[in-house]
C-alpha positions as CSV (number, residue, x, y, z in Angstrom):
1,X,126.9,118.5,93.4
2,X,126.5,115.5,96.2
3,X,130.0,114.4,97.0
4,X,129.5,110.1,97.5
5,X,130.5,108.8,100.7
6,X,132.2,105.7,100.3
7,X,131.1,102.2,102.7
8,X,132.3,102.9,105.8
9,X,131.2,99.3,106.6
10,X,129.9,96.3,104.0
11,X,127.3,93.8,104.8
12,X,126.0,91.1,102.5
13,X,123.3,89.2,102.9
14,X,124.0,85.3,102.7
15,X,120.3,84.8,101.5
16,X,121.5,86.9,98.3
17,X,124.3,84.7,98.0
18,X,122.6,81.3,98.3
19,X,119.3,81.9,96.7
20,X,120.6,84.2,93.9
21,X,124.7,83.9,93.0
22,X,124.8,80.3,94.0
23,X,121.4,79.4,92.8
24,X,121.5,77.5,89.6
25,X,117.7,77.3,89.0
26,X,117.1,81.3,89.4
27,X,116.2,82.9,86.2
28,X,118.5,85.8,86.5
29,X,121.5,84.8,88.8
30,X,122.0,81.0,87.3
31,X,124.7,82.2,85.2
32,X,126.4,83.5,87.9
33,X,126.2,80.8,89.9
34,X,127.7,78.2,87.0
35,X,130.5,81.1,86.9
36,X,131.2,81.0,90.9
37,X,130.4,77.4,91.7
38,X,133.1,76.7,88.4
39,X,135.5,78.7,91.0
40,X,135.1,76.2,93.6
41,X,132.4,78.0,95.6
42,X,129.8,75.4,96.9
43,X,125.8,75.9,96.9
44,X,125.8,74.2,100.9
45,X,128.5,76.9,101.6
46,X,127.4,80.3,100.7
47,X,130.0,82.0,103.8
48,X,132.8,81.3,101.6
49,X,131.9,82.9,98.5
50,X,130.5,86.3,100.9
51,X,134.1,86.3,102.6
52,X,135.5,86.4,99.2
53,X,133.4,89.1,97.9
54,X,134.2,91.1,101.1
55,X,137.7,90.8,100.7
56,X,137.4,91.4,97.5
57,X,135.4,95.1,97.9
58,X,137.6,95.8,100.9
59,X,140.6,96.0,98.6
60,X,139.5,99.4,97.2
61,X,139.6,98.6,93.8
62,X,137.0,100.9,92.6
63,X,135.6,101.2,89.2
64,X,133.2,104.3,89.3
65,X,130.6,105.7,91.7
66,X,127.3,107.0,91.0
67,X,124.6,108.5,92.9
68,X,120.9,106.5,92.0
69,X,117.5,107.4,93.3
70,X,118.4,104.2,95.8
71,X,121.4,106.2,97.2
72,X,125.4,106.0,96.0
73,X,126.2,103.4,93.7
74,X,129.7,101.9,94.3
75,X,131.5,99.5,91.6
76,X,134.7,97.4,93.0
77,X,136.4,95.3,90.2
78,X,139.4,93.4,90.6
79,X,140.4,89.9,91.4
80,X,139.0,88.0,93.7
81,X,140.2,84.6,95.7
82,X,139.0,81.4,94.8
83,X,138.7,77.7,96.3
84,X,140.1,76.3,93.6
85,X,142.9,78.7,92.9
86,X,142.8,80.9,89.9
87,X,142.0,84.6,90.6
88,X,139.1,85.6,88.3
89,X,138.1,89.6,87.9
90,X,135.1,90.3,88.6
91,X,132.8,92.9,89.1
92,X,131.3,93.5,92.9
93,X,128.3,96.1,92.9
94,X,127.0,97.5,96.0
95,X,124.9,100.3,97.2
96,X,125.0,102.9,100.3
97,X,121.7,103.9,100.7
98,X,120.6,107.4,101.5
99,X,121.1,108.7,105.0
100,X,123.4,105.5,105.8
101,X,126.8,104.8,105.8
102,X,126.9,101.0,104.8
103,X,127.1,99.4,101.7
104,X,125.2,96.4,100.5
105,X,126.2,93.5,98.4
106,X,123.4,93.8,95.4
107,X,125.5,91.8,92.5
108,X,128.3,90.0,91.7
109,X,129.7,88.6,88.2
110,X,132.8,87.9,86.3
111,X,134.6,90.8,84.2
């Protein structure tokens, strides 16, 4: 049995977070973006909602690990901080791919 590693470090993309959770014409992530730009979080300012979302997987709140043919799965869920004030759970979902120790931002979405 493979014993998962959890992120020693996280990095996310800002592309990801403009063109895909803050991205109200993409066909997958446009209901994700109506949920975090109803937060506060601005299309022009995709920094702010990737600082959220590392704080936010940073607090260790995790929901299950898996290993994938992509490398180790890791789940945080938990509230996050938002510009305009309320705390909404959501879910974080990043990966560590094989032979690395650094997990990447792939999703985001409410709970």
């Amino acid at each position: 049995m493979t014993t998962l590693q959890a992120p020693s470090a996280l990095i996310i993309d800002v592309a990801k977070i403009r063109d895909y959770l803050l991205n109200r014409a993409h066909p997958v992530g446009r209901a994700k973006a109506a949920f975090f730009l109803s937060c506060g979080f601005k299309e022009g300012r995709p920094e702010e909602l990737a600082d959220s979302l590392f704080e936010h997987a940073s607090a260790g709140h995790v929901a299950r690990s898996m290993q994938t043919p992509f490398g180790a799965k890791w789940v945080f869920e938990g509230p996050m901080k938002t510009p305009s004030g309320p705390v909404p759970a959501i879910r974080s979902v990043w990966i560590v791919r094989q032979n690395t120790s650094v997990g990447e931002l792939v999703t985001a979405y409410k709970v």
